[in-house]
C-alpha positions in Angstrom: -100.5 262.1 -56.1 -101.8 259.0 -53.9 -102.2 262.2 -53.3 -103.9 260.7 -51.1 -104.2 256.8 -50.4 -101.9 257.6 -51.6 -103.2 261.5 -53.6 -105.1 261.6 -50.5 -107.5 259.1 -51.7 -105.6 258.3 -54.6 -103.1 258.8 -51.8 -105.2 258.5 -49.3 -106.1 255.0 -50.5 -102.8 254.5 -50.9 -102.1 256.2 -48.3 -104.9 254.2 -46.2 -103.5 252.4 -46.7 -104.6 254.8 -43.3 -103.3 252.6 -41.3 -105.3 250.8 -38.4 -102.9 250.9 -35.5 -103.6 248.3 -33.2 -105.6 246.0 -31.2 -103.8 245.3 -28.1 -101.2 246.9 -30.6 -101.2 244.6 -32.9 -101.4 245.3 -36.8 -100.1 243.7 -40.2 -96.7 245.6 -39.5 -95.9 245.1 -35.8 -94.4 242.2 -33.6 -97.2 241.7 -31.4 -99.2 238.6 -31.6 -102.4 237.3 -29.9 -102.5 234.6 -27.4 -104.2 231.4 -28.6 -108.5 231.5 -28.0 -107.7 235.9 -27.8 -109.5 238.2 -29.5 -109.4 241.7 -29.6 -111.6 244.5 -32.1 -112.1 248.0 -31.8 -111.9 251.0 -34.0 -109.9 253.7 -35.1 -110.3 257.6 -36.8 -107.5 258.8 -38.8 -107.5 262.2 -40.9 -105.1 262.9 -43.4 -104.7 266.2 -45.4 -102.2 267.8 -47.7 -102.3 270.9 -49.7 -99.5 270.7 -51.7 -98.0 267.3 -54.0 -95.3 266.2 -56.6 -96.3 266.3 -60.0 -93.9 264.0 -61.1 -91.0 265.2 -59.2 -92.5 268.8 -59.3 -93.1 270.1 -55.9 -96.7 272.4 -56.7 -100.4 273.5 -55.1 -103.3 273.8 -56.5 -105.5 276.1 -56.6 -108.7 274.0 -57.7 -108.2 271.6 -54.6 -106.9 273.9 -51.8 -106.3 271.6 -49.2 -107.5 267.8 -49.8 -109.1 266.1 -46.3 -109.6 262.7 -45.7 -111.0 261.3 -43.0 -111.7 257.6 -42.3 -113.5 255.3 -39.6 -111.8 251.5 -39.8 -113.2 248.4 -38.2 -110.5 245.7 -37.0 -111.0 242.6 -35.8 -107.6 240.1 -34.7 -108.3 236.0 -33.4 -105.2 234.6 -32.3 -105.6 230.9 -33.7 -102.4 229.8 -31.8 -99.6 231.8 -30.4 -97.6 231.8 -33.1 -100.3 232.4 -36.1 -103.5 235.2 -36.5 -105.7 236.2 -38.5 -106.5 240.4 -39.2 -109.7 241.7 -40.7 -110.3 245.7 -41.2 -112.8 247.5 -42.7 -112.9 251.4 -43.6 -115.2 253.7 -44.3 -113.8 256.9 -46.3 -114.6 260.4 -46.7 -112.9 263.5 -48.7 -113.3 266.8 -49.3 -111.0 269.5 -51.2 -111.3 273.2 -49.2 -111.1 274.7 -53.0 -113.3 274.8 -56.4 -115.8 273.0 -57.8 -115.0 269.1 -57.0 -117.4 267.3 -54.5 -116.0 265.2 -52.0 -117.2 261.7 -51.9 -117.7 258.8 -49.1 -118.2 255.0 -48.7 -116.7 252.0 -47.6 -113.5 251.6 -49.2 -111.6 247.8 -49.5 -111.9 244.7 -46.8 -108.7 243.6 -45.7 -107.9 240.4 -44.6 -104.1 239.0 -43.1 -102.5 236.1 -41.9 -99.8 236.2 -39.0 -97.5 234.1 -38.2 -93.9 234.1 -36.1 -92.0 230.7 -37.3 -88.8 231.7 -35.2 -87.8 232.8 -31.8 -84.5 232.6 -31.0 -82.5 233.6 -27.7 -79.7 235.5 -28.1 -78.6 235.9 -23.9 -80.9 238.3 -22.8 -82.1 239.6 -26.2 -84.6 237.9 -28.3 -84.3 238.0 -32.1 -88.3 236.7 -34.1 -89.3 236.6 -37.9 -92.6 237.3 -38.8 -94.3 236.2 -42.3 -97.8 237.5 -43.6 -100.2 237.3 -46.5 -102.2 239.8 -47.1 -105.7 240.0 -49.5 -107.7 243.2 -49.9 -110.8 243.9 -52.4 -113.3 246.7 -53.0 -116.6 246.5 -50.8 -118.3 248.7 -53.4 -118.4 249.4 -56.7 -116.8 252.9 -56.2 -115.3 255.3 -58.8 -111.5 255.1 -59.0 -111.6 257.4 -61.8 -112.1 260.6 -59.9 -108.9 261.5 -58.0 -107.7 263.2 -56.2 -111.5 262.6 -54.8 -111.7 258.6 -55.1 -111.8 256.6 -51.7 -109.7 254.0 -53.4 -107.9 252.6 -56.6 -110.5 249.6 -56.9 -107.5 246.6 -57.2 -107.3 243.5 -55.6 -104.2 243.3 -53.9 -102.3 240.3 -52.7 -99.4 241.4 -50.4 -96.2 239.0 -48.9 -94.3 240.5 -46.3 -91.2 239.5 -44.0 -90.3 240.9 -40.7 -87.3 240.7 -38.6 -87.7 242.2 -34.6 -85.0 242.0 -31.9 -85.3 242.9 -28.8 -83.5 243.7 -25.8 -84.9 244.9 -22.3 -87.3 247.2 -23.2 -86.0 248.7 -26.3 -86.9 246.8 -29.5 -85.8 247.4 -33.5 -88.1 246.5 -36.9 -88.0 246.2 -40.3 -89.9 244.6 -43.0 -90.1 244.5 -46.8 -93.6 244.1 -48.5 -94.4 243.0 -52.7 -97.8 244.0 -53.1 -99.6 242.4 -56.2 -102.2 244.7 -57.9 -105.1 243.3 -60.3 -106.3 245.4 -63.1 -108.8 248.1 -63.2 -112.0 249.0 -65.6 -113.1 252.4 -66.2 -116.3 253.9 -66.8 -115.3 254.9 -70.0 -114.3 253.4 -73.6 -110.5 255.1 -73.8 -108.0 257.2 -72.1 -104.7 258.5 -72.5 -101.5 258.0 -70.4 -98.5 258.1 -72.4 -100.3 256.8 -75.0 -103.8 256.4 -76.3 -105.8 253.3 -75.0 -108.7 251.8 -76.4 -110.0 250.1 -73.9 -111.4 250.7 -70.2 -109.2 248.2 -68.5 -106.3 249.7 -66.6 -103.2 247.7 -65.9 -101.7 248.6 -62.4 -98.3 248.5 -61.0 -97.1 246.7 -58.3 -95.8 248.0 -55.4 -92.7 247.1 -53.1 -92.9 248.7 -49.1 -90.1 248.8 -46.4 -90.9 249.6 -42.9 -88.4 250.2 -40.2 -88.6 251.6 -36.8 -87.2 252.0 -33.3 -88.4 251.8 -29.9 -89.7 250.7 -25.9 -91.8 248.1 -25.3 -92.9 248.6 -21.1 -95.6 246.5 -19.7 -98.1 249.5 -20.5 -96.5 251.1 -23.1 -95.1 250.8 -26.4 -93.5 253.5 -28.4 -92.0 253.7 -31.8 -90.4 256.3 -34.3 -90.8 254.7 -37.9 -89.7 255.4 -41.3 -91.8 254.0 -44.2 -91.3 253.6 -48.0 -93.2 252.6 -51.0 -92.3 252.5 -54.6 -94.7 251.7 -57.4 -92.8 249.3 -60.1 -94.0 251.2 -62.9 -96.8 253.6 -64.2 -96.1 257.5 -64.9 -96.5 261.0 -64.0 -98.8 262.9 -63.4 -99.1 264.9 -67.4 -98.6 268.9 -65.9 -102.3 270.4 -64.8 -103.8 267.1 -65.8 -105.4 265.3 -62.7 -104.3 262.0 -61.5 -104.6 258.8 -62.5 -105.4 255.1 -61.3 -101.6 253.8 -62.7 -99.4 256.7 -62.1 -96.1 256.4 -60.4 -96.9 256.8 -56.3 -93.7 256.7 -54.7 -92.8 258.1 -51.1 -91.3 257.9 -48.1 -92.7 259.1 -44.5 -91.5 259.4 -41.1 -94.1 259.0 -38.2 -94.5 257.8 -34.4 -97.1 255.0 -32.8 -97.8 254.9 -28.8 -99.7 252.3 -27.7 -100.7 252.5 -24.0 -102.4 249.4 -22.2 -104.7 251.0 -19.3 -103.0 249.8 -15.8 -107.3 250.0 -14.6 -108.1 247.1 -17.0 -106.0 245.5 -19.3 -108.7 244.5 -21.5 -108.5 248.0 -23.1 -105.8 249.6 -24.7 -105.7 253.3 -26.9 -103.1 253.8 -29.9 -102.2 256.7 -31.7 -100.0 257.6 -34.4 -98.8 260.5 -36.9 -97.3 259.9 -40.0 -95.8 263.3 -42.2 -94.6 262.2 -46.0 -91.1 263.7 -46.5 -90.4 263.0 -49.9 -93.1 261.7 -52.9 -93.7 261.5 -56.5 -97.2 262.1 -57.7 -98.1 261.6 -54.2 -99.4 264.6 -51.9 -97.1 266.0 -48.7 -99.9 264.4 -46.4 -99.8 265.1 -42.7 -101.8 262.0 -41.2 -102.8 261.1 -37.1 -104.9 258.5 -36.1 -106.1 257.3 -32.6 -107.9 254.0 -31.7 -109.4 252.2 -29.1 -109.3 248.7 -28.6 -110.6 245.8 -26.1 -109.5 241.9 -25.9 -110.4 239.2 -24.5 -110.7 235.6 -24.4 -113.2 233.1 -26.6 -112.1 230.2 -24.6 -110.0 229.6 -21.8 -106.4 228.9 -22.0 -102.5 228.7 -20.5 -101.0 231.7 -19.8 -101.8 235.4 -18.6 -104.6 237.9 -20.2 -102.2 239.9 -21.8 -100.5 240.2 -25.4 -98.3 237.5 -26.4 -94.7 239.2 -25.5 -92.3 239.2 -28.1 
């Protein structure tokens, strides 16, 4: 039930995962890249809801939740430190809310996230261009939040270390993606002595499961305009179901694939600013809910420091 971040806050955490699309369009998961001495921050909203999720591989509702809302506000910052390497930073605050029963949403700021960029490889192919991308990512709580409360919770309360490779080609204006991710998850401590999973524990540490991602997508990239339909996967390398009318859990299995589009539009006016938006629907899941999830953002660049070359993104 990421059910959101993945169970909407389980889900939805993992699901935040929520997804900060892009300054200037450029996120953890695109091939755009800052020029050197270029910054670029802004903001984005997204809101994500489901009302019905995969308890293990059964498809159910619940009438105890209803539907489960979650709403977020990130903060992203992105410094190009050269052309070829930069450096993310985002920043969400969360809220939920379940349309049914007795459960009280909650609120806060959720994990800082922090990446590294770089594009070691251009190469010409005639008229096409073919890059790889490699990033490290680190993300830890901001607060000491509960993660034993889903689907409710902002977030699962790890620290994550994340690799990922990329390969883009492009070719006139249309463009193809696709990336693989191993995501690295510390261990968890409850506020109680014991629990139960498939087993009893007695102890309040909870070991998490890694995850593995793939990202693939399709699309135009115009001087104003970039475009994209995108198919995304994660599977957790471990945990287990959700037990049947039990609530989730921190370790359970969060597996699921989504389909989704991203526009970026650059404003002819002034290029400084640029507005994104994206939806995101999840297809197929286990212990994760059927989230439906937009976002829109609004970003503006600019330069620190003088240097070679035009205002705009780096083209790739």
């Amino acid at each position: 039930m990421k059910t959101f971040h993945y169970v909407q806050a389980g889900l939805c955490l993992l699901l935040s995962v929520i997804w900060v699309n892009t300054c200037l369009a450029q996120t953890d998961n695109d091939a755009i890249m800052m020029n050197k001495f270029q910054w670029c921050s802004g903001a984005t909203y997204s809101h994500s809801s489901w009302n019905e999720y995969w308890e293990g591989t059964f498809k159910r509702s619940n009438a105890n939740i209803g539907t489960l809302t979650t709403q977020s506000v990130s903060a992203m910052s992105i410094y190009g430190i050269t052309d070829k390497l930069n450096v993310m930073a985002n920043v969400p605050y969360i809220w939920t809310n379940a349309s049914a029963g007795t459960l009280h949403g909650m609120k806060g700021f959720q994990d800082l996230g922090l990446w590294v960029k770089w594009k070691p490889v251009t190469l010409p192919m005639g008229k096409a261009k073919f890059s790889v991308f490699a990033l490290g990512g680190f993300s830890t709580p901001l607060s000491n939040y509960p993660i034993d409360f889903l689907p409710l919770s902002i977030g699962l309360g790890s620290t994550n270390l994340t690799g990922r490779l990329m390969a883009y080609y492009k070719d006139g204006i249309f463009f193809a993606r696709a990336s693989g991710s191993y995501v690295w998850r510390s261990n968890v401590k409850l506020d109680r002595t014991s629990y139960y999973t498939t087993a009893l524990h007695n102890t309040n540490e909870v070991e998490m499961p890694n995850l593995v991602t793939f990202n693939g997508s399709l699309g135009i990239y115009k001087k104003y305009l970039i475009a994209e339909a995108m198919v995304d996967n994660m599977t957790t390398l471990g945990g287990f179901d959700i037990r049947k009318n039990d609530t989730p859990f921190p370790s359970n299995k969060m597996d699921q694939t989504s389909v989704g589009v991203h526009v970026k539009y650059t404003l002819p006016c002034d290029t400084h600013f640029a507005i994104n938006g994206d939806e995101d629907y999840v297809v197929a899941g286990r212990n994760v809910g059927q989230a439906l999830t937009f976002s829109i953002g609004f970003f503006y660049a600019f330069y620190v420091k003088h240097s070679a070359g035009t205002f705009s993104e780096h083209s790739n």
